[in-house]
C-alpha positions as CSV (number, residue, x, y, z in Angstrom):
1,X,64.5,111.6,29.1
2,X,66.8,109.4,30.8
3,X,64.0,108.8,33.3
4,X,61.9,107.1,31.0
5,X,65.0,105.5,28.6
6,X,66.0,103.7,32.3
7,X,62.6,102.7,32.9
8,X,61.3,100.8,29.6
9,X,65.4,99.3,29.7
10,X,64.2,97.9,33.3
11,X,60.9,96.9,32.4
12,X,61.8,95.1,29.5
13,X,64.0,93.1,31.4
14,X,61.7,92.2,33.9
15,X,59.6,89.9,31.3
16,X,62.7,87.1,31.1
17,X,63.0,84.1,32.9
18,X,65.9,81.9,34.4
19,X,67.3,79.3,32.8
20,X,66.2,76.6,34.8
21,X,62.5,78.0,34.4
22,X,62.6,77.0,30.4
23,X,60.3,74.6,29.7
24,X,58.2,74.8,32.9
25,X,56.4,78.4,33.1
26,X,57.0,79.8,29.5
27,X,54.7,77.5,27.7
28,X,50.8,76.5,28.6
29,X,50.2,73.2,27.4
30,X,47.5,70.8,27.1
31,X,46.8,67.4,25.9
32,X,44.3,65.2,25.2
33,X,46.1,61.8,25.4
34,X,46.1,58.5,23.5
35,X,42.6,58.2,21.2
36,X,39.8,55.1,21.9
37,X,36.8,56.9,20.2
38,X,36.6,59.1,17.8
39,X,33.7,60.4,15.8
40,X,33.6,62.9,13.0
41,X,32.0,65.8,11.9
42,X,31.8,66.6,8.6
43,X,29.2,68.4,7.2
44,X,30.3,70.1,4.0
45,X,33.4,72.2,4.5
46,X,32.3,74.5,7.1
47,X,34.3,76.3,10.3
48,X,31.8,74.0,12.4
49,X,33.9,70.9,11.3
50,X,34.9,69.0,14.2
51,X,36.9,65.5,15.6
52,X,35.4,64.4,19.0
53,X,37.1,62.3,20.7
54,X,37.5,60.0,24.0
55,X,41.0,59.1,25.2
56,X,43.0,56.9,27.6
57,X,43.2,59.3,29.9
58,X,39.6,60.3,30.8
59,X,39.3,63.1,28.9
60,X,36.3,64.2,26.0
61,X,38.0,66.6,23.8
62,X,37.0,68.7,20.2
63,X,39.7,69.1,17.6
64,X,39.4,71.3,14.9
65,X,40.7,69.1,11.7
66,X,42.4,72.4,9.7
67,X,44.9,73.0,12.9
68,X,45.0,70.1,14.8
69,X,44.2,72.7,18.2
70,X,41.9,71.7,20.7
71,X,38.3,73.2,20.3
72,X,37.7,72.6,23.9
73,X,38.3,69.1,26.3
74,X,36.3,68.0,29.5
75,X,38.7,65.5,32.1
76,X,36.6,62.7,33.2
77,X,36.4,61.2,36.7
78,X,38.7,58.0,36.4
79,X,36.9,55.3,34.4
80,X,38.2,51.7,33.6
81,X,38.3,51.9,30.1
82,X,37.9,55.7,27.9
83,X,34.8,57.4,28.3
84,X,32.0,56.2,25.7
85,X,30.3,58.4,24.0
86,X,27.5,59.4,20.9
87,X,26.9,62.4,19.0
88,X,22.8,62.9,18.5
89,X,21.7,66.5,17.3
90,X,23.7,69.7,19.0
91,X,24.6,67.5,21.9
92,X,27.7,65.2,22.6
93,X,26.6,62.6,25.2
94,X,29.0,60.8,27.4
95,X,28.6,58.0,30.1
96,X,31.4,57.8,32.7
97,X,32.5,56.8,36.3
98,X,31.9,53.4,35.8
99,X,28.2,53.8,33.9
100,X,27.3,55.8,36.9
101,X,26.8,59.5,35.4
102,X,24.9,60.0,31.9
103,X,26.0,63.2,30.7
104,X,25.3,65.9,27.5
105,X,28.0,68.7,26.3
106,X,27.1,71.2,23.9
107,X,29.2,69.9,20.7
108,X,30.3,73.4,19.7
109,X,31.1,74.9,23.3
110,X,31.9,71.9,25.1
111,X,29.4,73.5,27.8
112,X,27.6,71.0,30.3
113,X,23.9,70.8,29.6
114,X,22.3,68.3,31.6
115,X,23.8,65.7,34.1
116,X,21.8,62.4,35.0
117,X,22.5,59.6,37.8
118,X,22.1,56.1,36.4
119,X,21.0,52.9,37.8
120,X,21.0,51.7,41.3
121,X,24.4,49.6,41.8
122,X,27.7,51.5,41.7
123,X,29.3,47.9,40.7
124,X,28.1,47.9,37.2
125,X,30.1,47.7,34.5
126,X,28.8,49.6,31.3
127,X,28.2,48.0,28.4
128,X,27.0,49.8,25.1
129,X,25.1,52.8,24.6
130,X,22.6,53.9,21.8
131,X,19.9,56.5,21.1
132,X,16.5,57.2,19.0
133,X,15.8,60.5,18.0
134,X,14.6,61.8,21.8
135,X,16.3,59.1,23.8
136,X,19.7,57.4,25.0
137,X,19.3,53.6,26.2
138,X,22.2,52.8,28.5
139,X,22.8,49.0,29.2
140,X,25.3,47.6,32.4
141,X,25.7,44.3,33.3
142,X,22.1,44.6,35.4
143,X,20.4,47.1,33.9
144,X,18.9,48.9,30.9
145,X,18.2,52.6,31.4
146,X,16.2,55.1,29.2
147,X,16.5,58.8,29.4
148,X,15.1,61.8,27.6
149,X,17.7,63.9,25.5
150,X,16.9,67.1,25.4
151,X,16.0,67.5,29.4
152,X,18.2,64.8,30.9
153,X,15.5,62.5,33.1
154,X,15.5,59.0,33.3
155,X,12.4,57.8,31.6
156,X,12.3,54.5,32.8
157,X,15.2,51.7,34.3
158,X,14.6,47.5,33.6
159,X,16.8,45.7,35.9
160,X,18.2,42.2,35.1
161,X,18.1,39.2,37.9
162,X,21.0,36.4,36.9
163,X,19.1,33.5,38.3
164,X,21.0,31.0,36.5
């Protein structure tokens, strides 16, 4: 008996941590950073309500609006200004590293679906983004780009000459 009194006293024990260590490996915490777009989803009160969201600090993130917790959150690559982004369908679709990458996330997982390469100068700077029903048009300082939602390839790319 004292056996087993001596060993749940030691094991207990073992799960405390110094003092120092308070603050740095009792807690796991993550944020999300300073908003830039947001985007709601509310359709009727359901559990599938979400806040997506595109911050300073490169990061895509779903918040569930009852608790405030994050659903899930994708970091960027580093981008000058927060990731744009639209909501068409089951898909959340994001353009980052400098209008390079075209990419769709699963709104309710925040699982990658389909990643696509855009345009053909790394030096252009994006500008807006849109969609129709089975496309996203993407438009840079030199280029317009079209590409198919549901699969992810570029449909067609117009280039812009400044001859002025």
């Amino acid at each position: 008996m004292c056996v087993i009194v001596f060993f749940f006293s030691f094991l207990c024990s073992s799960f405390a941590i110094f003092e120092d260590q308070v603050g740095k490996f009792d807690w796991r915490q993550q944020y999300v950073g300073c908003p830039r777009h947001v985007w709601f989803d509310y359709v009727k009160p359901s559990k599938s309500e979400r806040i997506y969201l595109s911050t300073e600090a490169d990061v895509l993130a779903a918040l569930s609006p009852n608790t405030g917790s994050i659903v899930w959150r994708q970091v960027q690559e580093s981008f000058r200004q927060a990731p744009a982004f639209l909501v068409r369908g089951k898909v959340l679709i994001s353009v980052s590293n400098s209008s390079a990458v075209l990419r769709a996330w699963d709104r309710h997982s925040g699982m990658l679906q389909w990643e696509s390469l855009l345009g053909t100068s790394p030096s252009n700077s994006f500008r807006q983004m849109d969609s129709s029903d089975a496309r996203v048009f993407v438009l840079s300082d030199s280029e317009l780009s079209a590409v198919s939602i549901t699969s992810g390839q570029r449909l067609w790319l117009t280039s812009f000459s400044d001859k002025s």
